[in-house]
C-alpha positions, -999 to 999 in steps of 0.1 A, spaced: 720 764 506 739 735 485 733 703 503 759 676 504 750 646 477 741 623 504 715 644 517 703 651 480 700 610 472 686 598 505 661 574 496 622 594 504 604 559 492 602 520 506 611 513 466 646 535 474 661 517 500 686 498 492 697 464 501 668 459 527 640 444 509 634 420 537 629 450 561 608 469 533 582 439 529 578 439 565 571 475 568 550 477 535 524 450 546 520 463 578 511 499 562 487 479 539 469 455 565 470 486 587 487 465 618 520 489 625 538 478 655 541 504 681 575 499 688 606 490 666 641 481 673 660 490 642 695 473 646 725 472 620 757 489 614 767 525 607 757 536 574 728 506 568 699 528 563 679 526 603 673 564 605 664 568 568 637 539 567 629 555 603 622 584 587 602 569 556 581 546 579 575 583 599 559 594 564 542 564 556 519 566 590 511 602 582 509 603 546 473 616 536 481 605 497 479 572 477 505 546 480 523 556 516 547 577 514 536 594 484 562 622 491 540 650 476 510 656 503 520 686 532 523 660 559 556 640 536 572 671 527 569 686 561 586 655 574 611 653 547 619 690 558 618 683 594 591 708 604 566 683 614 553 685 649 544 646 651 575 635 644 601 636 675 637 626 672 665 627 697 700 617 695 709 593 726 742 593 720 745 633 730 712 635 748 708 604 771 697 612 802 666 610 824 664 651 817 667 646 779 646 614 780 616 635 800 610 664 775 600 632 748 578 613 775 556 643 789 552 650 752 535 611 749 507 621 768 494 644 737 476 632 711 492 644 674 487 681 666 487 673 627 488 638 613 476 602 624 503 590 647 534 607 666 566 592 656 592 594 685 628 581 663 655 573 691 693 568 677 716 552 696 693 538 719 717 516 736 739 546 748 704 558 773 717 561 807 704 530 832 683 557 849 667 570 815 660 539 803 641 531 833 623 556 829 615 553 791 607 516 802 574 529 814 558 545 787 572 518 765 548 493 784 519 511 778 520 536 748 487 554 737 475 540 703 483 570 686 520 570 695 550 544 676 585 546 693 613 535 668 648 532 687 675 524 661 709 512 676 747 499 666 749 479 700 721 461 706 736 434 731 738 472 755 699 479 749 680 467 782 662 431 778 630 442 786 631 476 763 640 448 733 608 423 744 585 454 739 601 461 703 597 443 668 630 439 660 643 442 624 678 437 615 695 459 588 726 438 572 755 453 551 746 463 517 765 441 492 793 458 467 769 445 436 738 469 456 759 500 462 771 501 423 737 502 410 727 524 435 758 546 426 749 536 387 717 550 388 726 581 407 756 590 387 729 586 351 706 612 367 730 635 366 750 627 334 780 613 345 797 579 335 816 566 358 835 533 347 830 499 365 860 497 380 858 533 401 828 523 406 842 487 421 865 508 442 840 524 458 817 505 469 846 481 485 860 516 503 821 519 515 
């Protein structure tokens, strides 16, 4: 099955991401002191990388190789593939009530069938129904050790004030024009083409 370029050239590292590094030296000293937070609220606009990094920070947890995410051990490239049982994700923007919200917290109560941690990834967080995030509010307050909830929203003024006290909030900004064309230069050299400046300008100003 062809996949669409996006999906090819989604960054799989920390060293990927682009226009974040504040956000990646968070994340990489707290894999290398071993203190991850067990809850994260991942806010930013459309398009600013909170699933992706969700998804790398999901690997990182769970990688059994050298220098988390090494990308190459069964646990990264199960997750990359989206196979792996540990790693939970639901859509709040189509699945927001207390019935969606329940199937994910009676999971909670599991310990992780493969790797280190389970990895619940929420999008959309602020669109949870009142009710639902009532409900999520409880296991929020007291997770098991082995369980890290990242919630990634558009909206966070909507996300309930005492959902946002129990999360280490990191804010994703726009990336710059001067990011996305060497992001776009390096990605057009791997696969021979030369693009000139100036298409490339254009763009990263339509992006």
């Amino acid at each position: 099955m062809q996949l669409a370029l996006y999906r090819m050239e989604r960054p799989e590292t920390f060293e990927q991401i682009i226009g974040q590094d504040h956000i990646v030296r968070i994340l990489e000293n707290q894999i290398q002191t071993g203190h991850v937070s067990q809850a994260y609220l991942f806010t930013g606009t459309r398009g600013t990388g909170k699933t992706t990094t969700a998804r790398i920070l999901a690997k990182a947890v769970n990688c059994t190789g050298q220098n988390p995410p090494c990308c190459e051990c069964e646990n990264c490239r199960s997750i990359k593939n989206g196979t792996f049982m540990d790693v939970i994700e639901l859509d709040a923007a189509s699945n927001n009530g207390v019935d969606d919200l329940r199937a994910v917290i009676d999971s909670v109560q599991y310990p992780p069938a493969i790797g280190k941690y389970k990895v619940y990834i929420i999008d959309e967080v602020h669109m949870l129904t009142p009710a639902a995030e009532n409900t999520f509010l409880k296991t929020l307050e007291e997770p098991p050790e082995y369980a890290i909830f990242i919630l990634a929203t558009t909206d966070p003024e909507k996300v309930k004030s005492t959902i946002k006290s129990r999360c280490m909030t990191l804010n994703f900004r726009r990336v710059s024009e001067e990011e996305l064309i060497s992001g776009m230069e390096r990605i057009c050299s791997k696969y021979g083409v030369n693009p000139t400046k100036e298409a490339l300008s254009i763009i990263s100003m339509k992006a």
